[in-house]
C-alpha positions as CSV (number, residue, x, y, z in Angstrom):
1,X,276.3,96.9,99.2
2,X,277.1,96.9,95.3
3,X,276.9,100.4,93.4
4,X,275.4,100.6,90.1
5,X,277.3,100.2,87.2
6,X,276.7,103.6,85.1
7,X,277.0,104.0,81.5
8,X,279.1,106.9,81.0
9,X,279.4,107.2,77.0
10,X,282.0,110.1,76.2
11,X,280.0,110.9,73.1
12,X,277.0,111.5,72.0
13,X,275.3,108.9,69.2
14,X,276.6,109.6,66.0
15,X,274.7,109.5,62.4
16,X,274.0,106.1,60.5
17,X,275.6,107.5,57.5
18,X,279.0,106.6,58.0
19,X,280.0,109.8,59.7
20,X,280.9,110.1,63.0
21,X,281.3,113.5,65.2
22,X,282.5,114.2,68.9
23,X,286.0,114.0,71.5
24,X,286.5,110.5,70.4
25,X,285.6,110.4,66.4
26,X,285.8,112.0,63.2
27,X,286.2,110.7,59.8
28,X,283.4,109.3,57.0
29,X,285.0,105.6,57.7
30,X,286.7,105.1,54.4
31,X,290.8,104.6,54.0
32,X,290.8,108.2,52.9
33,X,288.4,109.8,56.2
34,X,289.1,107.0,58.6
35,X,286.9,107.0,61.8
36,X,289.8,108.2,64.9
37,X,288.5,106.4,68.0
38,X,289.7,105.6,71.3
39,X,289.6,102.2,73.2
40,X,286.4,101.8,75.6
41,X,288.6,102.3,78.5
42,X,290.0,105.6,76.8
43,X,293.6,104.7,77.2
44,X,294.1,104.0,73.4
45,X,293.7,105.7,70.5
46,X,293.0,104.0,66.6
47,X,291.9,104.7,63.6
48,X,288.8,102.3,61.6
49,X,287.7,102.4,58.3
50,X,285.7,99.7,55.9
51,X,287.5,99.3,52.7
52,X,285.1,97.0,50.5
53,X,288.0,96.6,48.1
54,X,289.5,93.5,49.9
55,X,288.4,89.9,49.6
56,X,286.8,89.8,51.6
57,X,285.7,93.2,52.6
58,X,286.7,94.5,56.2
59,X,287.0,96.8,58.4
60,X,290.3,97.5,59.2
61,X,291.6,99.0,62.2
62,X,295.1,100.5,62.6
63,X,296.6,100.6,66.2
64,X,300.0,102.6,66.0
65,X,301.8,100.6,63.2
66,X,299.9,97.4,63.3
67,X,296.8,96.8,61.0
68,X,293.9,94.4,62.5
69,X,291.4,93.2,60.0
70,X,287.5,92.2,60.8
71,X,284.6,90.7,58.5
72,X,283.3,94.0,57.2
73,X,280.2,92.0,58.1
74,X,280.7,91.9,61.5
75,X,279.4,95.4,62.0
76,X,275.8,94.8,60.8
77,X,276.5,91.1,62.6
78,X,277.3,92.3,66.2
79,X,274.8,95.0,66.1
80,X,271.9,92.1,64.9
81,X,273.5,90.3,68.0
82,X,272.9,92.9,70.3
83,X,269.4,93.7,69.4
84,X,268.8,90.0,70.1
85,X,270.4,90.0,73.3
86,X,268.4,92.8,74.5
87,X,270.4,93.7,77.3
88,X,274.1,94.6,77.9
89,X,276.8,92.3,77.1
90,X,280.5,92.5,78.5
91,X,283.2,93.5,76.1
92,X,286.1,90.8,77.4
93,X,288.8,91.8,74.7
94,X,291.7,89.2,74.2
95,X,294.5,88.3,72.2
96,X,293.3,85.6,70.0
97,X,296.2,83.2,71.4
98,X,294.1,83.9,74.7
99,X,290.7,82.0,75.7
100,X,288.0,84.6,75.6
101,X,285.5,84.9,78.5
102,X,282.1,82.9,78.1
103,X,279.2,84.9,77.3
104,X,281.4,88.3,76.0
105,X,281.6,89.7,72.6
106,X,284.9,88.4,72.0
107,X,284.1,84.8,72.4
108,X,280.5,85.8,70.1
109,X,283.3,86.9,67.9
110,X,285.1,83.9,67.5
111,X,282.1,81.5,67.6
112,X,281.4,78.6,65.7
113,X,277.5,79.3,66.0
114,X,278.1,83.4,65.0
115,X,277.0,83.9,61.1
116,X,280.5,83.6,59.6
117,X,281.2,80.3,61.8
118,X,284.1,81.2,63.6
119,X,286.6,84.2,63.6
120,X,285.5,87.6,62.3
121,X,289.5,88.3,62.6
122,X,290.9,88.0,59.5
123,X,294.7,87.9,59.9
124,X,296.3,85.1,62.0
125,X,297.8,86.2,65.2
126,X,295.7,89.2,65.2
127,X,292.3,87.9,64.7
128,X,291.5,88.6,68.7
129,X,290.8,91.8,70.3
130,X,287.5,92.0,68.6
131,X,285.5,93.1,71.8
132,X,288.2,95.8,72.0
133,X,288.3,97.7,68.6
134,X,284.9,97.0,67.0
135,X,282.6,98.1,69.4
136,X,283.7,101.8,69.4
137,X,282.8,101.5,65.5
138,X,279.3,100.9,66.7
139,X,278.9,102.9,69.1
140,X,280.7,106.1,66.7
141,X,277.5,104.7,63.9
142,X,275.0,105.1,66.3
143,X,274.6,101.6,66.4
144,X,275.4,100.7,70.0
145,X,276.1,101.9,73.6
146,X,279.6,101.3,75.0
147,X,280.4,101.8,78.4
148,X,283.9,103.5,79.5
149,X,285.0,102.6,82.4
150,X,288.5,101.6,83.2
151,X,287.5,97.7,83.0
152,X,285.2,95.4,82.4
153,X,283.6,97.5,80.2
154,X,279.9,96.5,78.3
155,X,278.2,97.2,75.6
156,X,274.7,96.8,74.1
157,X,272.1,98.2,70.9
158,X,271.0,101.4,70.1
């Protein structure tokens, strides 16, 4: 018999405003403050924060020594997304040399059909890992649940 899949967020939702409290965040979000989050399976640690000064804007995330870029967009995309869907979506992070899974926020996130027409990565040979790094932004805004389990993680709107 299958058990049920339980959403075990690690924090609690966090503020709108930009802030974000609890074990996994702190910072306002800006290059200054950045937002300290962890991976949805927990075994990562990164740092997010918007910075509206680059063309275009984004939301840059810093793993270690390596900086990812993302639509700044793609925060108020996704969440627009996932109030459509309704319902919980798996995660299915990749690299972007890899395929993404059908039907995961990763492959939304390199879509032809998603609002910016393709990838919300921004810097080639890093533009994957989308459904890896940006849903812990929404789910430290308030903005979405995140499970965190050790795989196969999902995720879906607040």
């Amino acid at each position: 018999m299958p058990t049920a899949r339980k959403s075990t967020p690690k924090t609690p939702p966090t503020p709108m405003d930009g802030t974000a409290r609890g074990a996994l965040s702190s910072g306002a979000g800006t290059r200054e403050q950045p937002w300290t989050l962890t991976t949805p399976p927990g075994t990562s640690e990164f740092i997010a924060f918007r910075d509206e000064t680059l063309q275009p804007p984004a939301l840059v995330i810093q793993v270690g020594k390596t900086e990812l870029r993302y639509h700044l967009r793609c925060i108020t995309d996704l969440h627009a997304m996932l109030k459509a869907q309704g319902d919980w979506l798996p995660l299915g992070s990749a690299d972007e040399q890899k395929p993404a899974a059908v039907g995961t926020v990763e492959a939304w996130g390199r879509a032809d059909t998603n609002p910016v027409g393709g990838w919300y990565g921004l810097k080639k040979g890093l533009r994957g890992r989308f459904g890896m790094y940006v849903p812990p932004v929404l789910e430290a805004l308030g903005l979405a649940e995140v499970e965190h389990l050790p795989r196969n993680n999902r995720m879906r709107a607040r």
